[in-house]
mmCIF file of the C-alpha atoms, coordinates in Angstrom:
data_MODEL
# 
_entry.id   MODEL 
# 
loop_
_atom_site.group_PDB 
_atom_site.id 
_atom_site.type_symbol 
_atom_site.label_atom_id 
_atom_site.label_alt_id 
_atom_site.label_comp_id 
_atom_site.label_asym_id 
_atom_site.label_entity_id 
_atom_site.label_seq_id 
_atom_site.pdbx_PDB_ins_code 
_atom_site.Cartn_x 
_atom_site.Cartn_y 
_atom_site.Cartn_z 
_atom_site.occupancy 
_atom_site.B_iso_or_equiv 
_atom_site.pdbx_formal_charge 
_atom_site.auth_seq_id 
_atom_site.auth_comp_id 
_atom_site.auth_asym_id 
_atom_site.auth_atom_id 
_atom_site.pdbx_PDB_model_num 
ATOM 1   C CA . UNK A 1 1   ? 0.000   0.000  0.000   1.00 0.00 ? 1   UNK A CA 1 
ATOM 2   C CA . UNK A 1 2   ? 1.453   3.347  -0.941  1.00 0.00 ? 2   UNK A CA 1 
ATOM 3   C CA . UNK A 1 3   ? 1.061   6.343  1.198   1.00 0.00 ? 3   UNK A CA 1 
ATOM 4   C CA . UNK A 1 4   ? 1.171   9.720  1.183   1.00 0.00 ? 4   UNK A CA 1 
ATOM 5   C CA . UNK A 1 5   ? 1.566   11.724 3.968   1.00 0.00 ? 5   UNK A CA 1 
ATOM 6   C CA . UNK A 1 6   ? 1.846   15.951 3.652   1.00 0.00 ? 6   UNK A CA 1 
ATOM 7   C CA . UNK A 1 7   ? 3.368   17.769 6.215   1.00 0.00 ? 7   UNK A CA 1 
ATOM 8   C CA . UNK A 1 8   ? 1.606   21.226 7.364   1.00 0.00 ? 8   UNK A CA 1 
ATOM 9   C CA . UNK A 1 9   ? 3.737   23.061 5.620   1.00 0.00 ? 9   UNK A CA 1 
ATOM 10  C CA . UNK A 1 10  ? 2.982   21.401 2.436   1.00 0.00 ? 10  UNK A CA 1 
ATOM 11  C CA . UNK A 1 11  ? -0.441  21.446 3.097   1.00 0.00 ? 11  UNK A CA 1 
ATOM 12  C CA . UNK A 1 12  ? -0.601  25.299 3.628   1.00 0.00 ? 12  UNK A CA 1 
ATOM 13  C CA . UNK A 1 13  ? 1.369   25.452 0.323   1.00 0.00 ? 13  UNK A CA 1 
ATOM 14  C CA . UNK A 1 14  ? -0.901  23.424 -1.249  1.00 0.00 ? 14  UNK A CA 1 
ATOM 15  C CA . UNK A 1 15  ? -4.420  25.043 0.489   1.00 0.00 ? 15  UNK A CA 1 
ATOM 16  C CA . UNK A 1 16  ? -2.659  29.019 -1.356  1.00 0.00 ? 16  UNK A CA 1 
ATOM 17  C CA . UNK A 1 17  ? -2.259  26.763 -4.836  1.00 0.00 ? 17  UNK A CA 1 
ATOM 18  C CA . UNK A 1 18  ? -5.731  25.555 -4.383  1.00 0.00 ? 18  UNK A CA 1 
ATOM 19  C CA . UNK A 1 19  ? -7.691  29.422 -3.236  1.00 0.00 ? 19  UNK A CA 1 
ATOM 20  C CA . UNK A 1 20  ? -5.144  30.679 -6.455  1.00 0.00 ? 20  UNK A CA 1 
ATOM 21  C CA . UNK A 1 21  ? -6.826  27.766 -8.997  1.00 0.00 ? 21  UNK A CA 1 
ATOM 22  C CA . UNK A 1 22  ? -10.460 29.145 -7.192  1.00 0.00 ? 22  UNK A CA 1 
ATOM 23  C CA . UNK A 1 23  ? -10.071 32.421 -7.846  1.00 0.00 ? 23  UNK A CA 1 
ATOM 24  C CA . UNK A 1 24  ? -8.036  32.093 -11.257 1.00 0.00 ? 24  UNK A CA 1 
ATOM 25  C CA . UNK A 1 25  ? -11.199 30.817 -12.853 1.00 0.00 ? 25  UNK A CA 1 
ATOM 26  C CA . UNK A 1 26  ? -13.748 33.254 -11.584 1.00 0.00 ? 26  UNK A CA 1 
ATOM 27  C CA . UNK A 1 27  ? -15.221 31.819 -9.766  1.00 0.00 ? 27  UNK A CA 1 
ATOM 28  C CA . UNK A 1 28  ? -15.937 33.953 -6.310  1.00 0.00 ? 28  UNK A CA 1 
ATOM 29  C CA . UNK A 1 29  ? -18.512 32.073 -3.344  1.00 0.00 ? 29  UNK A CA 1 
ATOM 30  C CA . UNK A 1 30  ? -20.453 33.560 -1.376  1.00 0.00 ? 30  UNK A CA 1 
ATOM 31  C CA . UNK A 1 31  ? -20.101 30.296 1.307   1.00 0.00 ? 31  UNK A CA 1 
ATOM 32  C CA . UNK A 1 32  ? -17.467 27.941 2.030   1.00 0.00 ? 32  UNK A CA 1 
ATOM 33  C CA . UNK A 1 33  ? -18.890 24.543 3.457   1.00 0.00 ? 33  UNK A CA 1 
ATOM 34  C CA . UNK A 1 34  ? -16.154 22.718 5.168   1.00 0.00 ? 34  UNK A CA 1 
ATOM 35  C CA . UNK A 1 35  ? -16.481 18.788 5.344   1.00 0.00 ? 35  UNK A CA 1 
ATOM 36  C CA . UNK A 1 36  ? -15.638 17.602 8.865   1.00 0.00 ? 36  UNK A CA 1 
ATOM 37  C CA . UNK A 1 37  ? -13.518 17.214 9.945   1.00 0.00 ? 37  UNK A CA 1 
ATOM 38  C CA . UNK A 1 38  ? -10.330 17.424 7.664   1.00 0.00 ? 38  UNK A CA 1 
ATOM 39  C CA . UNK A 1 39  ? -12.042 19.640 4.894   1.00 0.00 ? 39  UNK A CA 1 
ATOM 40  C CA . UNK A 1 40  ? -12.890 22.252 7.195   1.00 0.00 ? 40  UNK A CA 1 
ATOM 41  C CA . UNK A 1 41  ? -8.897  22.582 8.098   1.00 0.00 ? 41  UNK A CA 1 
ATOM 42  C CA . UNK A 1 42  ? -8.723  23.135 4.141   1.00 0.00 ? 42  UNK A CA 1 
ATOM 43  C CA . UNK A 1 43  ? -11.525 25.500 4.033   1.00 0.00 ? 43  UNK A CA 1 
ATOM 44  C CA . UNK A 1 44  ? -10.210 27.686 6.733   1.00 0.00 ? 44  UNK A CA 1 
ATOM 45  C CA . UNK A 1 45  ? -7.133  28.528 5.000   1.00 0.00 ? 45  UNK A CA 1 
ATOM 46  C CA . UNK A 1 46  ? -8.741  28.425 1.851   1.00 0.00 ? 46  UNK A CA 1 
ATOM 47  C CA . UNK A 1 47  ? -11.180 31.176 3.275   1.00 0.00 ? 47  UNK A CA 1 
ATOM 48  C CA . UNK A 1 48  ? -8.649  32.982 4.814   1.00 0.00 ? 48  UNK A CA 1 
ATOM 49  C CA . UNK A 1 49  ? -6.534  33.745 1.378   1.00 0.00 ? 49  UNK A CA 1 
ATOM 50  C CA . UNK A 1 50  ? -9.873  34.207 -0.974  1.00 0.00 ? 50  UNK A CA 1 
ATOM 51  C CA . UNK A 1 51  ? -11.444 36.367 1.594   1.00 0.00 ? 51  UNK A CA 1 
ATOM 52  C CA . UNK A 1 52  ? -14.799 34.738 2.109   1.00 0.00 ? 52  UNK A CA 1 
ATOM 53  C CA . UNK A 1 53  ? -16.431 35.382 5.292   1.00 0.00 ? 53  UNK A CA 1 
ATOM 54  C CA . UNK A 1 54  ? -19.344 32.936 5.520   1.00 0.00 ? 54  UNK A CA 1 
ATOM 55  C CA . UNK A 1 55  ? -17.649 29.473 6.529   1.00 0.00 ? 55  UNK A CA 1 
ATOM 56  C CA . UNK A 1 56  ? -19.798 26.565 7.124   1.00 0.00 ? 56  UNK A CA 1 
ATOM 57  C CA . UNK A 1 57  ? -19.588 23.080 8.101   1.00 0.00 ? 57  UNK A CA 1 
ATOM 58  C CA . UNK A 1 58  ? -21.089 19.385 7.862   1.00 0.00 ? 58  UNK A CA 1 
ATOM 59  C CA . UNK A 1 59  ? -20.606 16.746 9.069   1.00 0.00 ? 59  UNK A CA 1 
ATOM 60  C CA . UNK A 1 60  ? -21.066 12.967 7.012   1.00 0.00 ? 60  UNK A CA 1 
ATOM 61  C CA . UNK A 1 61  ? -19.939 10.169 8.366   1.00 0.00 ? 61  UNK A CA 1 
ATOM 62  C CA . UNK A 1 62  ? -20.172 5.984  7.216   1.00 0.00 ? 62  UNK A CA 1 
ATOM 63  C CA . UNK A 1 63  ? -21.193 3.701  9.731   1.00 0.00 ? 63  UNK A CA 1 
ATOM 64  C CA . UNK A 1 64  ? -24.282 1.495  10.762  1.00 0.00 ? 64  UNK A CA 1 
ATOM 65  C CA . UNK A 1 65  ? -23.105 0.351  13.965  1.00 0.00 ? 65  UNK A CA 1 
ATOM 66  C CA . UNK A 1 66  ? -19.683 -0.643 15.988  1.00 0.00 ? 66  UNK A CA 1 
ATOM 67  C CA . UNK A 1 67  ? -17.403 -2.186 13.240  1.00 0.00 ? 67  UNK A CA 1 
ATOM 68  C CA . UNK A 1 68  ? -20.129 -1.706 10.406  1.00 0.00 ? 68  UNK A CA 1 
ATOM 69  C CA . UNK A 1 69  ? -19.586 0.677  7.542   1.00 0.00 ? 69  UNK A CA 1 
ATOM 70  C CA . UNK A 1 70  ? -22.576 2.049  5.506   1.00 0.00 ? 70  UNK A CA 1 
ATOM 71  C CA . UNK A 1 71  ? -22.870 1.809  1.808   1.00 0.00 ? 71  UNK A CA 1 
ATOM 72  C CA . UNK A 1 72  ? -23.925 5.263  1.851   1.00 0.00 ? 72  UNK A CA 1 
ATOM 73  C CA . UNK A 1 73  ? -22.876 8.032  4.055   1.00 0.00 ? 73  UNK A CA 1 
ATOM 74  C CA . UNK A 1 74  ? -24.909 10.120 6.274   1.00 0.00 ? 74  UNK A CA 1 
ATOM 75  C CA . UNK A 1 75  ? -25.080 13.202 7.318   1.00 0.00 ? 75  UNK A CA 1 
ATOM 76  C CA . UNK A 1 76  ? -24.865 13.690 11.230  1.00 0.00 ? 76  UNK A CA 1 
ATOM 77  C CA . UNK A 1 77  ? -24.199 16.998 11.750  1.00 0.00 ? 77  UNK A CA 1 
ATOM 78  C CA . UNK A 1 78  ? -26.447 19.341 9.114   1.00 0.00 ? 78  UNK A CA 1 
ATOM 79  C CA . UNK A 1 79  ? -25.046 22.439 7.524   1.00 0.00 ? 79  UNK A CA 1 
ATOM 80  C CA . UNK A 1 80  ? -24.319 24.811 10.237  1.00 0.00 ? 80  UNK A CA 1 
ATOM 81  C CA . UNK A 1 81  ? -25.041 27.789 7.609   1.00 0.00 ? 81  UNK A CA 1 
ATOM 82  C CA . UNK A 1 82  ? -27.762 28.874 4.739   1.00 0.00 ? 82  UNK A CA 1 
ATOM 83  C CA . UNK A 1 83  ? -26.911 28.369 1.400   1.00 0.00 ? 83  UNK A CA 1 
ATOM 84  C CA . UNK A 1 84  ? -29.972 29.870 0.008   1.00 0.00 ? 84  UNK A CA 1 
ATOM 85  C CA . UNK A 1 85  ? -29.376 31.547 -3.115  1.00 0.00 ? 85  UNK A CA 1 
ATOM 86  C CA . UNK A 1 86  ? -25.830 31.380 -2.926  1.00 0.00 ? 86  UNK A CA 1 
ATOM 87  C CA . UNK A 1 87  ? -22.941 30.131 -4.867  1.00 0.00 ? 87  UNK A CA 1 
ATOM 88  C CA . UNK A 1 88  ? -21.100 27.602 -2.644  1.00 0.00 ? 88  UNK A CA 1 
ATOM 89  C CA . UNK A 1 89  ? -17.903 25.668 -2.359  1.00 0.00 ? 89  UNK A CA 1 
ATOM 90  C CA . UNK A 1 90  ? -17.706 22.571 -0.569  1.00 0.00 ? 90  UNK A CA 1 
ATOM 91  C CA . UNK A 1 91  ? -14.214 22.039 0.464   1.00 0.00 ? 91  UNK A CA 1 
ATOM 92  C CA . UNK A 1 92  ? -12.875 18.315 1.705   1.00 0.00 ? 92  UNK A CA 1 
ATOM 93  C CA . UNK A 1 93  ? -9.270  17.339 2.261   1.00 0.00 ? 93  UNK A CA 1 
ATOM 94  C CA . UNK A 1 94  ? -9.655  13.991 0.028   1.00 0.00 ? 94  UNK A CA 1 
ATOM 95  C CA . UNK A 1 95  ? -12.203 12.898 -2.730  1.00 0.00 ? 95  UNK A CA 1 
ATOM 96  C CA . UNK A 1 96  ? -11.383 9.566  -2.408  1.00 0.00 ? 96  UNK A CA 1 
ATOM 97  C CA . UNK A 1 97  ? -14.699 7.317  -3.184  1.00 0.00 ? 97  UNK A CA 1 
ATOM 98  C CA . UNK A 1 98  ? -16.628 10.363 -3.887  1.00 0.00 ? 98  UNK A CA 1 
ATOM 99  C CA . UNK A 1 99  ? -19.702 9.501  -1.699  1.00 0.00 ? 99  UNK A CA 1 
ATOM 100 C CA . UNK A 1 100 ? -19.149 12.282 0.980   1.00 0.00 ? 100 UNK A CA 1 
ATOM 101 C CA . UNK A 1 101 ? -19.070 14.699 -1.580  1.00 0.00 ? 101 UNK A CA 1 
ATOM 102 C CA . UNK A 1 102 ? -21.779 13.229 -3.889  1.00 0.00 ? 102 UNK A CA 1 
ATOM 103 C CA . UNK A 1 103 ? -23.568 13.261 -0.103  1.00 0.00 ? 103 UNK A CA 1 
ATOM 104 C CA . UNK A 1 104 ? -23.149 16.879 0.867   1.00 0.00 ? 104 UNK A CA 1 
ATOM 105 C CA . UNK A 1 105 ? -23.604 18.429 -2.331  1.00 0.00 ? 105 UNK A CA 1 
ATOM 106 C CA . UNK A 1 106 ? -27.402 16.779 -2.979  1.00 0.00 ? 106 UNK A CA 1 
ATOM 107 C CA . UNK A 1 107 ? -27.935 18.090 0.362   1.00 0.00 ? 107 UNK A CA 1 
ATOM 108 C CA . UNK A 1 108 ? -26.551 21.776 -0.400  1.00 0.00 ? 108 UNK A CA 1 
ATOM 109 C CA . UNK A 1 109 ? -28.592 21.881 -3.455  1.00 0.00 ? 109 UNK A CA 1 
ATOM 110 C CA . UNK A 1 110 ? -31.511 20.671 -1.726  1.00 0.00 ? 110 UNK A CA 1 
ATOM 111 C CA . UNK A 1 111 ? -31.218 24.018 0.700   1.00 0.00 ? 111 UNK A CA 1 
ATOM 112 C CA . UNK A 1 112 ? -31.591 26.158 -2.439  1.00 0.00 ? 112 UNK A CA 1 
ATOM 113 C CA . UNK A 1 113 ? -27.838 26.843 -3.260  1.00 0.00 ? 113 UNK A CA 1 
ATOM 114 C CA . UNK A 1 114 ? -27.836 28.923 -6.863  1.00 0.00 ? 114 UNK A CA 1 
ATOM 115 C CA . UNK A 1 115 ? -24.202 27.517 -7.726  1.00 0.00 ? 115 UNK A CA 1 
ATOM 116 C CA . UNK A 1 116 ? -22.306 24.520 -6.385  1.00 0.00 ? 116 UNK A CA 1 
ATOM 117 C CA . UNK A 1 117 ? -18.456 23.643 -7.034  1.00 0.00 ? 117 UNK A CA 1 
ATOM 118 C CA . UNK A 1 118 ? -16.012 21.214 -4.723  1.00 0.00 ? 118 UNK A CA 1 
ATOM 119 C CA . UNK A 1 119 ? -12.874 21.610 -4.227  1.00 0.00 ? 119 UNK A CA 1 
ATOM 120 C CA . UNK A 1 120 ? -10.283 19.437 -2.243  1.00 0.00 ? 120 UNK A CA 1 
ATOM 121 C CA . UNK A 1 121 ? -6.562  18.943 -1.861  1.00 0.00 ? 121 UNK A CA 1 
ATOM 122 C CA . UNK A 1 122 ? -6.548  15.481 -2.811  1.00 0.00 ? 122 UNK A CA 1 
ATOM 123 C CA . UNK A 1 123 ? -8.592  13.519 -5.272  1.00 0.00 ? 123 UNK A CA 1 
ATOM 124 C CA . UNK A 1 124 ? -8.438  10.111 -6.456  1.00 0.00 ? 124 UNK A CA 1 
ATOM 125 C CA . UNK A 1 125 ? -8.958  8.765  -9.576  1.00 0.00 ? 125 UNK A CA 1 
ATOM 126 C CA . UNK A 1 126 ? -11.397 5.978  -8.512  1.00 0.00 ? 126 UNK A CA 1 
ATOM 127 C CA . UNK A 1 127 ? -14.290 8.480  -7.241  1.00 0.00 ? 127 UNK A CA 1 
ATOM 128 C CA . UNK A 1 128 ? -17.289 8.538  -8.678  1.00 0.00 ? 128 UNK A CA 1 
ATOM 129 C CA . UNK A 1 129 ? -17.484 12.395 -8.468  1.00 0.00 ? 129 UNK A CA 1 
ATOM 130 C CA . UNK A 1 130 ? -14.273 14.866 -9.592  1.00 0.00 ? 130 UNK A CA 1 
ATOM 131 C CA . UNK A 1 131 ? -14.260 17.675 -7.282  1.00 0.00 ? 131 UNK A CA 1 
ATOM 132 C CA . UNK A 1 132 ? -14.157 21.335 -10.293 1.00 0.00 ? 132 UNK A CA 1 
ATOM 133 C CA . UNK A 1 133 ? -10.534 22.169 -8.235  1.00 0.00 ? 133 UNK A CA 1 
ATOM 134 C CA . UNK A 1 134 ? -7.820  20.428 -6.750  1.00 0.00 ? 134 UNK A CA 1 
ATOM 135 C CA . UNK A 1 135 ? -4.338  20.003 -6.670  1.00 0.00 ? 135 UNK A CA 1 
ATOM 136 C CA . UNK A 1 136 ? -3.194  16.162 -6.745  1.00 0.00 ? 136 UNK A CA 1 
ATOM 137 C CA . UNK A 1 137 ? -4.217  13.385 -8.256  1.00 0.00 ? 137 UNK A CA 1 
ATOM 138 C CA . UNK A 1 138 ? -3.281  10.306 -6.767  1.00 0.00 ? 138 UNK A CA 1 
ATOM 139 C CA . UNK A 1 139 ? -4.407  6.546  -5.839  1.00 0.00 ? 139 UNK A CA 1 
ATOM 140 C CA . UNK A 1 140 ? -2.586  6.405  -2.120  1.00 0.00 ? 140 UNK A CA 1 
ATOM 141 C CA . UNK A 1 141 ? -3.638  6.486  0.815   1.00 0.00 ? 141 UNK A CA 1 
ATOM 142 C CA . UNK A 1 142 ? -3.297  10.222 2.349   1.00 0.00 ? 142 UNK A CA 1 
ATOM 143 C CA . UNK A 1 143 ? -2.403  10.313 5.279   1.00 0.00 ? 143 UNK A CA 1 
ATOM 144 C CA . UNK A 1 144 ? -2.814  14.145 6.896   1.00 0.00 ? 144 UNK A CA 1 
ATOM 145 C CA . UNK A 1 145 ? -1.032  14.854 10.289  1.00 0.00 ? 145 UNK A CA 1 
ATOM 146 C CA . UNK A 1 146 ? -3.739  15.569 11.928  1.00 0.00 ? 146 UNK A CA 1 
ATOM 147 C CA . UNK A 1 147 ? -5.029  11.574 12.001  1.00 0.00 ? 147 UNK A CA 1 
ATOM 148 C CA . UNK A 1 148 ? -2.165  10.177 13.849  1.00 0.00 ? 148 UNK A CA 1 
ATOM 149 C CA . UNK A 1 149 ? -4.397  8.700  16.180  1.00 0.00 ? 149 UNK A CA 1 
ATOM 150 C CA . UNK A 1 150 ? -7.062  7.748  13.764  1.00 0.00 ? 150 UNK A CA 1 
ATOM 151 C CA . UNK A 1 151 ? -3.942  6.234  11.160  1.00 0.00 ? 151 UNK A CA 1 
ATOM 152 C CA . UNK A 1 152 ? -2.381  4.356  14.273  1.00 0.00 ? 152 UNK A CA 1 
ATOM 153 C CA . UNK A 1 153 ? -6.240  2.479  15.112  1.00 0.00 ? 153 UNK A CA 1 
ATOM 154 C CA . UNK A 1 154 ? -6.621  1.887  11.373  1.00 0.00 ? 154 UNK A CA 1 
ATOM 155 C CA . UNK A 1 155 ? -3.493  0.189  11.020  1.00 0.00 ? 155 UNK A CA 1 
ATOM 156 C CA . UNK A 1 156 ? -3.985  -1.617 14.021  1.00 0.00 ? 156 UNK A CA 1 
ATOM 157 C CA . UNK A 1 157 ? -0.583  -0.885 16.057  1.00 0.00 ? 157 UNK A CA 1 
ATOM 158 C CA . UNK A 1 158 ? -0.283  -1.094 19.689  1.00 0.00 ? 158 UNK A CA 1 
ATOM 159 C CA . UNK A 1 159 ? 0.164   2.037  20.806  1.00 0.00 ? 159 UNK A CA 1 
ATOM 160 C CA . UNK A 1 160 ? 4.093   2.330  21.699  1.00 0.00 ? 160 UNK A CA 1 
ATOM 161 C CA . UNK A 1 161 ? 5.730   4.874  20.383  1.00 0.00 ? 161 UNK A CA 1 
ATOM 162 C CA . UNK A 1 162 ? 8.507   2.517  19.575  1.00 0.00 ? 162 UNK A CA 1 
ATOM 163 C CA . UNK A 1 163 ? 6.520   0.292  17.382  1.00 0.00 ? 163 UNK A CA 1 
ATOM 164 C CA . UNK A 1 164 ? 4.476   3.229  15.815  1.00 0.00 ? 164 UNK A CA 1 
ATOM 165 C CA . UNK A 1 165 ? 7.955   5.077  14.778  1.00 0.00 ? 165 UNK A CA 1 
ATOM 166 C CA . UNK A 1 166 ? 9.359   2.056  13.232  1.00 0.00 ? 166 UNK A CA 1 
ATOM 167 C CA . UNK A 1 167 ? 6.198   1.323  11.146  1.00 0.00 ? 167 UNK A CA 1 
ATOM 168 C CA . UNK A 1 168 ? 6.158   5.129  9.974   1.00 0.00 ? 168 UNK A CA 1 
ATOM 169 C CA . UNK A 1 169 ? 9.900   5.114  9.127   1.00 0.00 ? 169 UNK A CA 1 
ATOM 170 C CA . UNK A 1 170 ? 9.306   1.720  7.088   1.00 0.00 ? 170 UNK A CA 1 
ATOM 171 C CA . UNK A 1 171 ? 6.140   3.824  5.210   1.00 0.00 ? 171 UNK A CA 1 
ATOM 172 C CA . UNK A 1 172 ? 8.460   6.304  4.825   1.00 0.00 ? 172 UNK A CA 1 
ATOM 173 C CA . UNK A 1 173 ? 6.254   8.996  6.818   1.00 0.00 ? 173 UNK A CA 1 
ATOM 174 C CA . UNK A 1 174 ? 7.941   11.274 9.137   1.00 0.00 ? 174 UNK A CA 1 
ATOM 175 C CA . UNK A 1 175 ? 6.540   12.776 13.002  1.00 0.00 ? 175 UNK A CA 1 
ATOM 176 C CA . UNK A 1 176 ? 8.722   13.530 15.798  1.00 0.00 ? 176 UNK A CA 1 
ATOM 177 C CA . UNK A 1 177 ? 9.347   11.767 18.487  1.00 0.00 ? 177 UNK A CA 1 
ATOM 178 C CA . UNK A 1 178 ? 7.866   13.995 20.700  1.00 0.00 ? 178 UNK A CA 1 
ATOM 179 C CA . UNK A 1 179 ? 4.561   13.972 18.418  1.00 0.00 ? 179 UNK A CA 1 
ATOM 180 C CA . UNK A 1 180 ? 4.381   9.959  18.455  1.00 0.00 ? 180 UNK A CA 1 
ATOM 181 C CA . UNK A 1 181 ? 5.105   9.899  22.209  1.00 0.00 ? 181 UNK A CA 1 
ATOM 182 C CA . UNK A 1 182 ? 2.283   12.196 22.804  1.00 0.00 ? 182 UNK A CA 1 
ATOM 183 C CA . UNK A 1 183 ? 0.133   10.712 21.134  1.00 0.00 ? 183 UNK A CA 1 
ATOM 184 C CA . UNK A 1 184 ? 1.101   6.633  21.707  1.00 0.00 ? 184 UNK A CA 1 
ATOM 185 C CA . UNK A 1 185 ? 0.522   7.783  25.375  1.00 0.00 ? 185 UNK A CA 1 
ATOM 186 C CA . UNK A 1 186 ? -2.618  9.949  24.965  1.00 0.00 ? 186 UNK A CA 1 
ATOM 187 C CA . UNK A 1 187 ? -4.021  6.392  22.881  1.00 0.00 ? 187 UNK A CA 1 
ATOM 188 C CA . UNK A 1 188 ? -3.316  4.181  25.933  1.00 0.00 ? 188 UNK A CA 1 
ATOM 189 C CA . UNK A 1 189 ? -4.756  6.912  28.384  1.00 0.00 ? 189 UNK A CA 1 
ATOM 190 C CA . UNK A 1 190 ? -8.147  6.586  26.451  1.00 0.00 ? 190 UNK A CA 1 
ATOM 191 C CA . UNK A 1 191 ? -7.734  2.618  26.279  1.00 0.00 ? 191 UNK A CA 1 
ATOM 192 C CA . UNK A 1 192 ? -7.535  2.313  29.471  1.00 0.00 ? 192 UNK A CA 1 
ATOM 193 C CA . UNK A 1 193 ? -10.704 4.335  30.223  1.00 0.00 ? 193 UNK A CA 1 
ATOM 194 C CA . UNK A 1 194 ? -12.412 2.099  27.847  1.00 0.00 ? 194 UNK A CA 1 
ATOM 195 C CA . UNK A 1 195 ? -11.509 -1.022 30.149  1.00 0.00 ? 195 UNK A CA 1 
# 
């Protein structure tokens, strides 16, 4: 499995190239929608540099029950803004199967947006909907630094920061030290209140 893995840095660089491919086509919203909870990271800088001051968020997630993923995804928290009438751009940090967006953006039109466009940092080839912007195309798994914890349950380590460093290294993805031990011992904190 190939990963990718974007550093903040690269992701702030790559949230500016995004807001410049926005802009450079004319197209000017009158509401961000963030996608929690990565997109609305995305949209916040995004927002920031195109200078659009009504930021929104939902929030779609897939499950049925514990360990059960849905076909579909559903919304569970509803936009936090009104879109009526407006021209809005839904902002993710990943298109991967498409769903979310395909999700999120029946459900903004449904609220009477006049204009809808997506955007998102990453977009894979395999989704059934391609976001109008983005800025790479690729079939990996991305893997954004702000879902250690989430990337270290997927994977299913143990959390020791020993064990997590040496399977990052071996993925070639790079965190501190300080950063894993933080967060190997914040994971076994919350493990042990689920005992």
């Amino acid at each position: 499995m190939e990963f990718l893995a974007p550093t903040w840095e690269r992701i702030h660089v790559e949230s500016l190239q995004l807001s410049s491919k926005i802009l450079q086509s004319g197209y000017y919203p009158d509401v961000v929608i963030g996608v929690l909870r990565g997109g609305y990271i995305i949209a916040r800088l995004v927002t920031d540099v195109i200078q659009v001051e009504d930021l929104g968020v939902v929030e779609v997630k897939f499950y049925k029950g514990i360990g059960e993923r849905a076909e579909r995804p559903i919304i569970t928290q509803p936009l936090t803004t009104d879109v009526r009438g407006k021209k809005v751009l839904i902002i993710d940090d990943v298109v991967d199967s498409g769903r979310t967006l395909q999700v999120v953006s029946e459900q903004v039109r449904l609220r009477g947006a006049k204009d809808v466009k997506s955007a998102a940092l990453y977009y894979k080839p395999k989704s059934i909907i391609k976001p109008d912007y983005f800025i790479v195309e690729t079939e990996a798994w991305v893997f954004f630094p702000w879902e250690i914890g989430e990337f270290i349950r997927e994977m299913g380590l143990e959390p020791s920061s020993k064990k997590v460093s040496a399977f990052l290294q071996e993925k070639g993805i790079s965190f501190s030290s300080e950063i894993i031990e933080w967060v190997t011992n914040t994971l076994k904190i919350r493990d042990s209140l689920n005992k």
